[in-house]
N, C-alpha and C positions, 0 to 999 in steps of 0.2 A: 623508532628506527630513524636515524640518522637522512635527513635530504641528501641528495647530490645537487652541488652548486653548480649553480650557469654566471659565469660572465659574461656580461656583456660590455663592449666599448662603444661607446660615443665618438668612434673614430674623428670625425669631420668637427668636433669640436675641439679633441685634444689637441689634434695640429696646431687650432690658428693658435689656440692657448698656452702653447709652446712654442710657437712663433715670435707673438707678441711678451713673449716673457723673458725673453734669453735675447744677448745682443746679437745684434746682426752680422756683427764683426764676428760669429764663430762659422770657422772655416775650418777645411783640410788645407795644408800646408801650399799643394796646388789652388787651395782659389774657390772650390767647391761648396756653396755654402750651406751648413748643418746647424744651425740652429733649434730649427723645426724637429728637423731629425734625430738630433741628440737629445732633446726636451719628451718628445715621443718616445722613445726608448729606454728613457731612465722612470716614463713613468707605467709603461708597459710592466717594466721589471719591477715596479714596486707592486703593483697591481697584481702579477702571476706570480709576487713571491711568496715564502712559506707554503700554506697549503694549498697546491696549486687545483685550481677547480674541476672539474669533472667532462663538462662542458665551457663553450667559450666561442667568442668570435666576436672581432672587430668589425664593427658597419661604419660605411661610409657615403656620404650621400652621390648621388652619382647623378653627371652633369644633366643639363636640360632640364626643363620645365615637370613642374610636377602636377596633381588633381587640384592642388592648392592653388597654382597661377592657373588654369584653367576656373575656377570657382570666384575668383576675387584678382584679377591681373596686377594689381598694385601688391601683392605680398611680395612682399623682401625686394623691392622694385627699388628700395633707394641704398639697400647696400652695396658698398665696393665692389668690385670685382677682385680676385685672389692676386696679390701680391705677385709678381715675377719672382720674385726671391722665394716666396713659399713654394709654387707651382716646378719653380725647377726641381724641389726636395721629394715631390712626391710619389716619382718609383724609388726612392731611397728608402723611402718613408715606408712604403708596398715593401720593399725587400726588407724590411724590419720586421715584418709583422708574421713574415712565412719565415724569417728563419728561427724566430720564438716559437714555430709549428702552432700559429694561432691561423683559425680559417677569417677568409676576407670575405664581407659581402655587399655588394649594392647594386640596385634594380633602379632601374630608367622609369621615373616617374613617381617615384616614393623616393622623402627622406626615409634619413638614418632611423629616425625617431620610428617611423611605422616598422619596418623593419625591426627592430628591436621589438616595440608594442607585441608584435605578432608572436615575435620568438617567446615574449616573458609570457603571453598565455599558454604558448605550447609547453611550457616550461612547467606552468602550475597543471597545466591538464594532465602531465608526466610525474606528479608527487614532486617536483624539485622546487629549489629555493632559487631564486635571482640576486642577483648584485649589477646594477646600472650602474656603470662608471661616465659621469657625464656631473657637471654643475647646470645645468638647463633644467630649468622648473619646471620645463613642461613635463619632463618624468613624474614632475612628484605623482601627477595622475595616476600614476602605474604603483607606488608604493600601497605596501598591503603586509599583510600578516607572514610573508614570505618571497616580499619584494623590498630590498632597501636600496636607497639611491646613493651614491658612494661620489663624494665631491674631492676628489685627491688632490685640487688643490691647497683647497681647505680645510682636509685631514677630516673632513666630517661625512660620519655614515646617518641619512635621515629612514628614520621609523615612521608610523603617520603620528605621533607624538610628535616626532620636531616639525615635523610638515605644519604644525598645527601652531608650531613655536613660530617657524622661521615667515610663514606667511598667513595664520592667522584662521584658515580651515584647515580639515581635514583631505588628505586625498580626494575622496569624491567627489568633493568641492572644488579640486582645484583647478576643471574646467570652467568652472561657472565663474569663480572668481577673476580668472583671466581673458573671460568674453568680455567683464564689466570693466576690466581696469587697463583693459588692449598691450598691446608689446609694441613699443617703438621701434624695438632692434629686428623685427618679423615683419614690422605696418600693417600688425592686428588693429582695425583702430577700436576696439574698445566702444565706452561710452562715454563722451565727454563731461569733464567735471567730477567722473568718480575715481578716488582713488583708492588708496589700498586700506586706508583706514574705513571709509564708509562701505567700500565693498564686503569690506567683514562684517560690520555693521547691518547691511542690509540682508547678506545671505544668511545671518545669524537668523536676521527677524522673518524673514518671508521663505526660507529653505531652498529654494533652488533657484537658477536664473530664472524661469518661468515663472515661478514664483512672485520675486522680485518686481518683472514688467506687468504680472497680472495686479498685484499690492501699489501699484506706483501711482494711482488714484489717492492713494492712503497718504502721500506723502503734498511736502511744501515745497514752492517753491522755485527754484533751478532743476532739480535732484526729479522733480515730478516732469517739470517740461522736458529734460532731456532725454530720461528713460521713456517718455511718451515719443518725442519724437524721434530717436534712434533706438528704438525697439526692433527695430530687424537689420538695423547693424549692429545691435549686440548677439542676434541669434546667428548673423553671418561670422561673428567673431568666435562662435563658440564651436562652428564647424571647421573654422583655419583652427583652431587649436587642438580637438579632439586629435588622438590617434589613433591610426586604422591598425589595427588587429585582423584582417584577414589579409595581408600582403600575400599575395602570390607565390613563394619563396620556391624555387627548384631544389633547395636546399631541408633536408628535415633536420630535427634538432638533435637524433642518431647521430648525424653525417659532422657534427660541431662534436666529437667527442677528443678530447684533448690528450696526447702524448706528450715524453717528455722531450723535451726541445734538444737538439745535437750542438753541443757545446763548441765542437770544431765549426759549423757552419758560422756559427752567434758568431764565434770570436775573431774567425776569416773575414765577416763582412764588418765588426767593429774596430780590425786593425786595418783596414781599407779608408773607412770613414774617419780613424784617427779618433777614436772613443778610446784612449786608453784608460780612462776611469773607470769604465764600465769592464773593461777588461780585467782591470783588476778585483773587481768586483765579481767575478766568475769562480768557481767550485771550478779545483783543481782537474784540469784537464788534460788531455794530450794537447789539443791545441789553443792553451790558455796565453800561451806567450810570454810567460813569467820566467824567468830567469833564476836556476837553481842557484840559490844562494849557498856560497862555501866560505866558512871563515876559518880564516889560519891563527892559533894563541902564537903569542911571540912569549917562545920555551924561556930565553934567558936573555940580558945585556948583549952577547954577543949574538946571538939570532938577529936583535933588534938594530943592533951597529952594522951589520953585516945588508940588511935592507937598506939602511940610510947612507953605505957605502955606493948600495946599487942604484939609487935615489940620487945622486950628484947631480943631475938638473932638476930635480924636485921632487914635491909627492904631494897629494892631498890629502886630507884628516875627513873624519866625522866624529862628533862627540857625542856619546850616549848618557843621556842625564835622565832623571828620576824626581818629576816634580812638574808643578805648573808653571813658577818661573826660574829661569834661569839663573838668578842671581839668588835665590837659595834652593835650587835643586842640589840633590845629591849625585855625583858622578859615578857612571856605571862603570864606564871604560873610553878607549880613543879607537879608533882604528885607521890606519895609516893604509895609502895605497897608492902604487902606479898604474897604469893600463894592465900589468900583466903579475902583479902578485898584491896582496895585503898583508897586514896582521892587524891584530885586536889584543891589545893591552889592558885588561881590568882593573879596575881603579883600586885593588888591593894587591896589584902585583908587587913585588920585590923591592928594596931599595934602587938595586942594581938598574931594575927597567926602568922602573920610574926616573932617576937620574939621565938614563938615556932616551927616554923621550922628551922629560924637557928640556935637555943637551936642546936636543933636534928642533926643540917645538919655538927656543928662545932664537934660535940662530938665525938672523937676522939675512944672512946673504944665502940660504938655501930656499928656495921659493916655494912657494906653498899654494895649495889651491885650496877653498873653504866654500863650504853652500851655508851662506848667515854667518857672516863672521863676526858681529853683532853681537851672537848669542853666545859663540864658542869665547870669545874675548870674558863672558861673563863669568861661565861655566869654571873656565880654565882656572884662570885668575882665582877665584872662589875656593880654589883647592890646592892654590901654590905652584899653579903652569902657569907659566907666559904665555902669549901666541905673539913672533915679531915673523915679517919676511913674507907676509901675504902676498898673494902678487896678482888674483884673483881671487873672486865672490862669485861665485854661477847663480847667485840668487838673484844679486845686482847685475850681474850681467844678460840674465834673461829678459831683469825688467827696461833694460836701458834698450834692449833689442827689438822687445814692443813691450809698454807698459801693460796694455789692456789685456793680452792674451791667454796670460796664464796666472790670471790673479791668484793668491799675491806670491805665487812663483815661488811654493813649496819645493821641495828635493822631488818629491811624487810624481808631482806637475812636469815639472822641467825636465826629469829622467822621460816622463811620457812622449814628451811634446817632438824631444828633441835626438833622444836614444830610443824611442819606441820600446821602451822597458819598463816592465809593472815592477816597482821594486818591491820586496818580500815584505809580510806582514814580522809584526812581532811578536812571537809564542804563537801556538797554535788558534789562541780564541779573539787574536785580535782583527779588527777592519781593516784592510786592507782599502788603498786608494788616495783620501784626499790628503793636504799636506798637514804636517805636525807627526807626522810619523813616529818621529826620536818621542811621542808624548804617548803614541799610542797605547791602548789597553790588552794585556794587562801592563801593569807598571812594570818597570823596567827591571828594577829588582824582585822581581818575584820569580823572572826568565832564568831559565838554567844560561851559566855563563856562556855555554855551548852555543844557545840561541842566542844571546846578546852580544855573540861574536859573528853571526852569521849576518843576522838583520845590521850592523853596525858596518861592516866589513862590503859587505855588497850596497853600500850607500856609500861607502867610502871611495869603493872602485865606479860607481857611479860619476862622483864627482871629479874624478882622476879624467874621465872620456870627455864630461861634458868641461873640463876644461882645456881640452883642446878644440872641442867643437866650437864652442862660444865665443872663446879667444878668439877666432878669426871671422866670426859675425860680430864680434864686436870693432875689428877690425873695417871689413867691409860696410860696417852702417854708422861708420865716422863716429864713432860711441866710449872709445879706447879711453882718451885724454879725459870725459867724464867720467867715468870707469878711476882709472888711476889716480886723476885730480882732485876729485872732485865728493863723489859717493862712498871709495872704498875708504878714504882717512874720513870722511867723516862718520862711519861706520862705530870707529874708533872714540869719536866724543859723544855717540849717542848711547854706547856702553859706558862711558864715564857716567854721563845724565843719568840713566836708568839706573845706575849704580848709588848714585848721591841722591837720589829722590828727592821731594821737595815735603819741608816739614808744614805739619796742618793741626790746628788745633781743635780737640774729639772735643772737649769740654762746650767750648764755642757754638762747633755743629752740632752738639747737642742740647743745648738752649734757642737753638736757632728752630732744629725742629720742631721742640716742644713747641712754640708762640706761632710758629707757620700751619702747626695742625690746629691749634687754638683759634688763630684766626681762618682758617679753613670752615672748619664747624660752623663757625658762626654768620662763614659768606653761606654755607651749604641751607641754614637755617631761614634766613634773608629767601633765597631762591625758593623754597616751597611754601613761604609764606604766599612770595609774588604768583606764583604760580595755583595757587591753591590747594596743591595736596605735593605727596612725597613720592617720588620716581628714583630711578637709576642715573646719574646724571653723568654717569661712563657710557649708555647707551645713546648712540647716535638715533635711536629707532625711538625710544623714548622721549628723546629730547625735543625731536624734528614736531613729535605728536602734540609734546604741551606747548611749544613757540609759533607751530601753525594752525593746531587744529583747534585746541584750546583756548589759545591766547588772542588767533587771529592774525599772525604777523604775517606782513608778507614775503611770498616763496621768492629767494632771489637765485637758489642755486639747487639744482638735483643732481645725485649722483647716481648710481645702477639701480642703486638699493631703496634710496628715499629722498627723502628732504637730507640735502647739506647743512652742516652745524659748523664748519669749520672755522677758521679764527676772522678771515674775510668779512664771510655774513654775520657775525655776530659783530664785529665793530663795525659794520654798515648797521647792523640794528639797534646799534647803541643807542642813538641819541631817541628811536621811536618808545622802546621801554625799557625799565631800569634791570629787566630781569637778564640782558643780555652783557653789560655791562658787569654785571654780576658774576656770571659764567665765565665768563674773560679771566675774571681775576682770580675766582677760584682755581681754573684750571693752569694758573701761573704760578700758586700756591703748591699745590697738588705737582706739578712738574718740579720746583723748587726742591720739593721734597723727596720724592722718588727717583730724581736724577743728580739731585747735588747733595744735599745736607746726607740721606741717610748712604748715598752710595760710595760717598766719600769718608762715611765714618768705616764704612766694612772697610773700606781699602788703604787705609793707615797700616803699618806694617808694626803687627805691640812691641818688635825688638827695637824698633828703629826713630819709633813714633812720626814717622814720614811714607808719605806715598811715591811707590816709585812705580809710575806709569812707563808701558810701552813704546817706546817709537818706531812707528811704522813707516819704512823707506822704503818700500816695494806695494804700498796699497792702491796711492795715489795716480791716477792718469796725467797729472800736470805735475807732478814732482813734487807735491808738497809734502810735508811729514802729517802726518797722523798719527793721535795719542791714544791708547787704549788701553784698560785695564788700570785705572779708567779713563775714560774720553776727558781727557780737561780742556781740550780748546772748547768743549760746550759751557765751557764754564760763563755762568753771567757775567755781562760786562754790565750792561745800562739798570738804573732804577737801584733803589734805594735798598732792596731786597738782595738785588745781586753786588753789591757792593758790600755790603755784610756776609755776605758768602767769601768774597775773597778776601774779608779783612781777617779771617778763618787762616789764610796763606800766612807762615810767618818764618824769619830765619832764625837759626840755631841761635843758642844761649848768647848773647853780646856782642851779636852779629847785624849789618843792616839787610834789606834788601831790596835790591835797585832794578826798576824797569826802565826798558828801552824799547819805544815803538815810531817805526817808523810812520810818517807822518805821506795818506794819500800817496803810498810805494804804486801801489797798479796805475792811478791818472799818472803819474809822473814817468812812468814808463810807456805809456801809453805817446805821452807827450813827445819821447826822445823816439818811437818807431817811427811815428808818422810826421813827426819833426812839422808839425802844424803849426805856424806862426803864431797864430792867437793863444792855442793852448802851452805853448811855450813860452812865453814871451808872460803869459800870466805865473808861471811859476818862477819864472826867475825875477821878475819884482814882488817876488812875494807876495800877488794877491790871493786874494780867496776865491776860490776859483769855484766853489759853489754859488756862491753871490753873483761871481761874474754873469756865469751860464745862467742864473735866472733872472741877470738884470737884461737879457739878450731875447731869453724867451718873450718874458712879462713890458720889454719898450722902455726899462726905466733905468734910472743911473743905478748903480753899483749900492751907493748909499743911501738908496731910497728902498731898498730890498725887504721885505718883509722875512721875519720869521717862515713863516709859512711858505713864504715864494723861494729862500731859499732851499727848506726839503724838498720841495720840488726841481728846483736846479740840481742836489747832490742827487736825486733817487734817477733825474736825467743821465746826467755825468755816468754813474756805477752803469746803467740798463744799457749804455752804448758796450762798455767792457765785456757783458754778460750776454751780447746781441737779443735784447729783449724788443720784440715788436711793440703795436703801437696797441694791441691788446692785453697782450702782460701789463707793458705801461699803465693802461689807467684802471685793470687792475691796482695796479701797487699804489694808486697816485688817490682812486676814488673818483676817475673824472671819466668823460665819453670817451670813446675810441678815438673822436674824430678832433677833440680837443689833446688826446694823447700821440697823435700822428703829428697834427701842427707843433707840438715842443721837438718831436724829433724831426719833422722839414727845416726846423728854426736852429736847433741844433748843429746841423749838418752846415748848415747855410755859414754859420760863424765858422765853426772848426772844418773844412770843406777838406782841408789835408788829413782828416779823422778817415772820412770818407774814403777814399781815396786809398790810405792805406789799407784800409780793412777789405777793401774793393780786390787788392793788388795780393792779397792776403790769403784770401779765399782762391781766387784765379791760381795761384802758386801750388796751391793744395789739391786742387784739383789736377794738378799739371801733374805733381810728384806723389802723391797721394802722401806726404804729411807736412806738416810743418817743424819750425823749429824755434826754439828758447834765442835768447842773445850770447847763450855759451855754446850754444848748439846742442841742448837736449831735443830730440826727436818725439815726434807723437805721432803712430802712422791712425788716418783716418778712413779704414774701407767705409762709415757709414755713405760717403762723398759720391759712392760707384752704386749706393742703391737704386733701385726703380720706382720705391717708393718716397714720393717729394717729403713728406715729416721724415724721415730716416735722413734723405738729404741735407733738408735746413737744420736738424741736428749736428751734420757733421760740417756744416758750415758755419754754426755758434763755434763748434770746438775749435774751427781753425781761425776764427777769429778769434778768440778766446784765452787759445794755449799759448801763444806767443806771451802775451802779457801777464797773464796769471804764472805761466808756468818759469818765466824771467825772473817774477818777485821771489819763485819760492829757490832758484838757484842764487839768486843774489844773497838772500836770506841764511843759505846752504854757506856758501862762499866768507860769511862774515863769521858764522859759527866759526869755522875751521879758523880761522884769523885771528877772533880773540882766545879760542883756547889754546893758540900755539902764543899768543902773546901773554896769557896767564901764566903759563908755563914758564916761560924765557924771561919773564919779568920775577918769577916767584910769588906772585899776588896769593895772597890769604881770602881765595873766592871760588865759587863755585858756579857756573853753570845752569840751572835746574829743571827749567822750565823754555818752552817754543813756542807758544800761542799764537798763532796767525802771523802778525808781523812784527809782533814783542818778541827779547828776547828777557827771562826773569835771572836773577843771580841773586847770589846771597853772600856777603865779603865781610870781612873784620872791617872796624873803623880805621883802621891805621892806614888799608890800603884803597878806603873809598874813592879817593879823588883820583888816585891812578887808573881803578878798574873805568869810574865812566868818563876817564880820556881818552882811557883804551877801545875802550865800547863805541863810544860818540864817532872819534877817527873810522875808525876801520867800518861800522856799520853806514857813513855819508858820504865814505871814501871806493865803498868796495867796489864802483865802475866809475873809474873817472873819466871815461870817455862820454858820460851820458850828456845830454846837452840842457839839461836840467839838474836842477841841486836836489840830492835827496837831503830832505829833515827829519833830523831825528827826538823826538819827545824824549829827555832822561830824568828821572827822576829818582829818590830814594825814600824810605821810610821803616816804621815797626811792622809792616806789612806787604803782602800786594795791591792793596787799594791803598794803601798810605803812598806807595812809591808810586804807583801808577797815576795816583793825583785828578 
C-alpha cells in the first residue's frame, strides 16, 4: 500500500536562498521589493507541483534565542543580521505561503530544523513517507528508508546512498561526522585540524564519535593531540548539531493535512505582487487574469485592404514562424492589429492576400509597430515580404526603458510587466509564460490554423497597446532619439549579419580537434602519473583530495564545499609542482574543445557552409551586443591554440577578410570623461600608456619598464574601469593587499582627475538613481538605494563602470550603422560578419579592399569627433581572421 507523503519546507532557508539569488533590483512597479518573494514562490510551486502531497507545512525559524545559544552562547553569534531588504519581504513572503493553503509553523526557542525533526518522526510513526525541502546537511541526519532530503536548488533528491556519496557516511553518521569537522556558517567548532576527508577516515575506522575520542590513543601525532585535547568540544559540537525530535508542537500532523489551493486568492495576490509569470503559469481559472484570446482570418484582399484603410496612422504585426532560427524557419502566418481589431493572414493564403499584405507590409510611409524587428526582418524577407516604415520595437523600447528589468524583454515579459496580460499559450499542450513564445511547443505547424490565429493575433494586439504605452516612456526617459537613431536601424544590419553568417572551415576544426584530444590524453596521462593513481579530474572533490591530501600542497582557497581548485590556485601552485601546471593546460585543452572546435563544427549551417550566430541587442545591461548560437565573442584571442581556431574563420571563395579593432576604446574614453591631463595628454602623443602608469607606480622612466612591470600597469589601468578594490587587485596581480592598495593610491595620485570623476560619477547616480552613455543611453541602478553595503558597492562599480563601458559599445553601435550605409552608397562588394568586443570582421572582393578599410578606418576613428582624444584603429587584412587580425 502506497505511503502518503509529508512535505516539509525549510522555510528560513529558502528565503535567504532566493534572496541571495535573484537581483535585488526586482520590484513591483511602486518600489516594493520582491526578490525574495518571487524566488520563494516559484519554488514553493515547483515543490507542490504535480502530485500534490498529502500532508505539508512550511517551518520557519522564529525570532530569539534558542536551547542552542543557551548551551553554547557563541552559536551562529557571528552571522549577519537579516538584510532590510529581506525583512521588509517577509509578511509577503507569510502571504505566499497561506494562499498556496500550505500551514506555517514556528515556536520561540527551536529552529526550523527541530521542528521539522519532530514532524519527520511523527510522520514515520503514522506509516508516511517525507520529503525535506532544505540543502542544509544537517537533514541528512533525518534521511532513511522513507525520508529523502530534496535540494531544489540543485534538482537533487538524497537517499542514504547519496548521503554517503555526497559526504562520505551514512545518515547515522552524519552527526558524528559534523561534531568532527564543525560548521563555520552555525560556529559549531568542530575539532581542529579535521576535515572532511579524515573525518571519514576516522569514523570509518573507530564507528562512532565515541568511538573515535576513545581510539585517539591509537593515533599520531596532531590528529591524537587534538582529539585528546578537544574531546569535549567535539561532544559539545555534537549536541549544537543533533536535532530535537520531541519539539512541543500545538500543532498535530492531522492538523498539516493539505487542500487544494484557491486559484482566485494565488492569482489576486500574484497580480498585486506583479508575478505575472507565475500567473501565467496557473490552470485556467476564473481568476487567472489571462486574456481570451480571439483571432479574426482575413476572408479576402478586400477584408484585408478595408483594415489597412482603417489602419491610416498605422498598425502593428506579429509573425508566426516554425523553426529555431529565424532565418530558415518556415512561416506560419502574420497577424496585423490596432488597439481595437486584428487579423491573421496564413502564410498559404491567396495570391490576392498575400499581395495585400506585402502592399502594406513594404510601404514605407504607413507606420508600423513590431516586438523584434530583428527577427521579423528575417522571417519576412525569407519568404518574399519586405518589412519597411517601422517606427517602433516594444522590445527595444522596453530595454532602453530599463535594460535590467525584464531580461531580455520577450513579447510575454513586456505584455506582463507593462499591460499586466498573460498572453495566450500555443495549442492546448503548450507552456505558457517565458519569452520565445512565437517558438513555443507544440510547433507552430502542427496548430490548427484556428489556434495559430488566435495565439498570433492576441500578440499582435498586444503590441499595438504596448506601442502606445512605451512610446511615451520612451518619450518621458529621454530614450526616443536612441530608440529612432540608434538601436531601431541598427536592428536592420544585425538582420543583414545574422543573414550573411560568417564562413568556417569543418575540415580544419576537425584536425584541430582530433590533435587537442590527442594532446589532452597525454597531459591527462602526465597528471596521474604525478599524482600516482587515476581519479576524475572534472571532480573538484577529487581533485582538492589528491593536490592536498595526497600530494600535500598547500590550502590557499575553500569554498562551501571543500578545497578550491580553480584557475587562481592552481597557477599559484604552479611553480611548487608540476602537477598543477599540468591541470591548467589540460583544462584549456579540454575547454578548447568543448566550447570551440566541436561547438563550432555543429553550428556550421550544411547549406550555407557558414555559421550565422545570433545578435543579441536586448541582453546586455551596458548596451553591448551579445552573440549566441554560438557565443563567438568567446572565441580565443591569445596563445598559439586559439589562434588556430580563428585561422578556422575564413572568407568566401576569392574574397579577403579584413579586421578592424579599435585600439584601448574604454582608457580613451575614460580619458575624454574625466578629461585628466595626464591620461590625456598620454594618448594624444601617442604613448603607451601602459608603460606610463607602471613607469609611475614602479619610480622609473617610461623606458626603463620591465615586461612584467608593464602587466602590471595595464592589469592597473582596466581594474580602475572595472572599480576593482585593492583585494581583487592582488588577486589578479599575485601580490599582498597592501602592495595592491599602494599601486591604486599611486595611481590615483597621477590621474587625480580619474578620481574625481568617477567620485562625481557615483554621487550623480546616487542623486538620480542612473547614469548615462555619452549618447545618453540610461542605466537605472536601484542596487544604489540598498541597505545592504555589497549590494551598494555593486551598484556603485556599475555607475562607475557604465558610462565607459556602455559609451564604447554605442560608439561601436554608431560605426556599424556608418559603414553599412556607406557599403551600401558606395556599392562595395563586402559584407559585414562578425562584432567581437571592439573588432569589427568583414569579408570583400579584392577589387574593393582598399575602399572598404577607408571606409572602415574613417568612420570607426571619426564616429565622436568631439572626444579629446584620438581613437586608433588596428586595420588589417588576410586569408583569414588571424591572418587579418595580425
Amino acid at each position: 500500500m502506497a505511503r502518503d507523503r509529508v512535505v516539509l519546507v525549510d522555510g528560513s532557508a529558502l528565503l535567504y536562498r532566493a534572496f541571495f539569488a535573484l537581483p535585488a533590483s526586482l520590484a513591483t512597479t511602486s518600489g516594493v521589493p520582491t526578490n525574495a518573494t518571487f524566488g520563494f514562490a516559484t519554488m514553493c510551486r515547483k515543490v507542490f507541483a504535480g502530485r500534490r502531497p498529502t500532508f505539508g507545512a512550511v517551518v520557519f525559524d522564529a525570532p530569539g534565542p534558542t536551547f542552542r545559544e543557551e548551551r553554547f552562547p557563541a552559536y551562529k553569534a557571528q552571522r549577519p543580521s537579516m538584510p532590510a531588504e529581506l525583512r521588509a519581504q517577509l509578511e509577503n513572503i507569510d502571504r505566499v505561503v497561506h494562499a498556496f493553503g500550505l500551514p506555517s509553523l514556528r515556536l520561540a526557542g527551536y529552529e526550523a530544523d527541530d521542528i521539522i525533526a519532530t514532524l519527520t518522526r511523527a510522520a514515520l510513526e503514522a506509516g508516511h513517507e517525507v520529503h525535506i525541502v532544505s540543502g542544509d546537511k544537517d537533514f541528512a541526519q533525518l534521511v532513511g528508508e522513507h525520508v529523502r532530503m530534496v535540494d531544489t536548488m540543485r534538482d537533487v533528491t538524497y537517499d542514504a546512498e547519496l548521503v554517503r556519496k555526497k559526504w562520505g557516511v551514512l545518515p547515522e553518521r552524519m552527526g558524528d561526522y559534523l561534531a568532527l569537522v564543525g560548521d563555520k556558517v552555525d560556529n559549531v567548532p568542530g575539532v581542529p585540524g579535521i576535515g572532511q576527508k579524515t573525518a571519514v577516515t576516522l569514523l570509518e575506522r573507530f564507528g562512532s564519535l565515541e568511538g573515535v575520542l576513545a581510539g585517539a590513543a591509537e593515533l599520531k601525532g596532531k590528529q591524537r593531540e587534538n582529539l585528546t585535547e578537544f574531546a569535549e568540544q567535539a561532544r559539545l559540537s555534537r549536541e549544537l548539531v543533533a536535532l530535537d525530535e520531541q519539539v512541543p508542537l500545538a500543532e498535530t500532523l492531522a492538523e498539516l493535512r493539505l487542500g487544494d489551493p484557491d486559484a482566485t486568492v494565488v492569482n489576486a495576490l500574484f497580480r498585486e505582487l506583479e508575478f505575472f509569470s507565475l500567473l501565467g503559469a496557473e490552470e485556467p481559472s476564473e481568476g487567472a487574469g489571462a486574456e481570451e484570446p480571439v483571432g479574426h482570418m482575413a476572408e479576402d484582399a478586400a477584408a484585408l485592404t478595408d483594415f489597412f484603410a482603417r489602419a491610416a496612422e498605422g498598425f502593428a504585426l506579429d509573425v508566426l514562424f516554425d523553426g529555431a532560427s529565424p532565418a530558415t524557419a518556415t512561416l506560419c502566418g502574420v497577424a496585423v492589429a490596432t488597439r481595437d481589431e486584428t487579423l491573421y493572414i496564413p502564410a498559404d493564403a491567396s495570391n490576392e492576400l498575400r499581395c495585400a499584405l506585402r502592399d502594406a507590409l513594404e510601404d514605407e510611409q504607413r507606420p508600423k509597430v513590431v516586438h523584434d524587428t530583428r527577427d521579423a526582418y528575417k522571417v519576412l524577407e525569407a519568404h518574399g515580404l519586405g518589412l519597411r516604415g517601422v517606427t517602433l520595437d516594444t522590445q527595444l523600447g522596453s530595454y532602453l526603458i530599463d535594460p535590467t528589468a525584464h531580461l531580455p524583454h520577450e513579447l510575454d515579459q513586456v505584455a506582463r510587466a507593462y499591460l499586466q496580460r498573460v498572453l495566450p499559450a500555443l495549442g492546448p499542450s503548450a507552456a505558457g509564460g517565458s519569452g520565445g513564445a512565437r517558438r513555443a511547443r507544440p510547433a507552430a505547424g502542427d496548430v490548427p490554423v484556428s489556434g495559430q490565429a488566435a495565439f498570433t493575433c492576441a500578440r499582435a494586439q498586444a503590441v499595438a497597446e504596448l506601442g502606445g504605452v512605451l512610446g511615451a516612456q520612451l518619450e518621458e526617459h529621454a530614450q526616443r532619439r536612441i530608440h529612432d537613431e540608434l538601436e531601431l536601424p541598427l536592428a536592420r544590419v544585425l538582420a543583414d549579419m545574422q543573414r550573411a553568417g560568417v564562413r568556417v572551415d569543418a575540415e580544419a576544426l576537425s584536425a584541430l580537434s582530433v590533435e587537442f584530444e590527442a594532446r589532452k590524453a597525454e597531459i591527462e596521462a602526465d597528471i596521474y602519473a604525478l599524482a600516482g593513481r587515476e581519479f576524475n579530474l572534472a571532480s573538484p572533490k577529487q581533485l582538492g583530495e589528491v593536490l592536498f591530501d595526497e600530494l600535500g600542497l598547500p590550502v590557499l582557497k575553500r569554498t562551501k564545499t571543500g578545497y578550491s581548485t580553480d584557475a587562481s590556485v592552481l597557477e599559484r601552485l604552479a611553480p611548487k609542482h608540476a602537477i598543477a601546471e599540468k591541470i591548467l593546460r589540460q583544462r584549456e585543452l579540454a575547454k578548447l574543445i568543448n566550447t570551440y572546435t566541436e561547438v563550432l563544427r555543429a553550428a556550421i549551417d550544411p547549406h550555407t557552409g557558414r555559421v550565422h550566430c545570433t545578435f543579441q541587442q536586448t541582453t546586455s545591461a551596458s548596451g553591448r551586443l551579445i552573440t549566441t548560437e554560438p557565443d563567438l565573442q568567446r572565441t580565443p584571442i591569445r596563445g598559439e591554440d586559439g589562434k588556430r581556431i580563428r585561422a578556422a574563420f575564413v572568407p568566401r571563395d576569392g574574397w579577403v577578410m579584413v579586421s578592424a579593432d579599435w585600439s584601448q576604446i574604454e582608457l580613451r574614453l575614460l580619458a575624454h570623461l574625466s578629461d585628466d591631463p595626464a591620461l590625456t595628454a598620454a594618448f594624444r602623443e601617442e604613448l603607451d600608456v601602459h608603460r606610463r602608469t607602471a613607469g609611475e607606480i614602479f619610480g622609473c622612466a617610461p623606458d626603463e619598464v620591465t615586461r612584467e612591470q608593464r602587466n602590471v600597469g595595464k592589469t592597473v589601468n582596466f581594474a580602475t574601469i572595472y572599480g576593482q578594490g585593492a583585494t581583487a587587485l592582488a588577486q589578479s596581480l599575485g601580490v599582498t593587499r597592501n602592495e595592491a592598495k599602494a599601486y591604486i593610491d599611486r595611481y590615483f595620485e597621477v590621474y587625480g582627475g580619474v578620481r574625481t570623476w568617477l567620485d562625481a560619477s557615483i554621487a550623480g547616480a546616487h542623486a538620480s538613481g542612473y547614469v548615462e552613455t555619452m549618447v545618453g543611453r540610461r542605466r537605472l541602478i536601484p542596487e544604489l538605494t540598498s541597505g545592504d553595503p555589497a549590494t551598494r558597492a555593486y551598484g556603485e562599480r556599475i555607475a562607475a563602470n557604465t558610462p565607459i563601458q556602455g559609451s564604447a559599445a554605442d560608439l561601436c553601435k554608431l560605426a556599424m550603422l556608418r559603414i553599412a550605409r556607406g557599403m551600401a552608397g558606395d556599392g562595395l562588394d563586402a559584407a559585414m560578419v562578425l562584432q567581437i568586443h571592439d573588432e569589427l570582421l568583414f569579408e570583400v572582393s579584392p577589387a574593393h579592399l582598399t575602399a572598404l578599410v577607408t571606409l572602415v578606418r574613417r568612420e570607426m576613428e571619426q564616429v565622436w569627433p568631439e572626444l579629446r582624444v584620438p581613437l586608433v584603429v588596428d586595420v588589417g587584412h588576410g586569408a583569414s581572421w588571424e591572418e587579418a587580425h595580425g
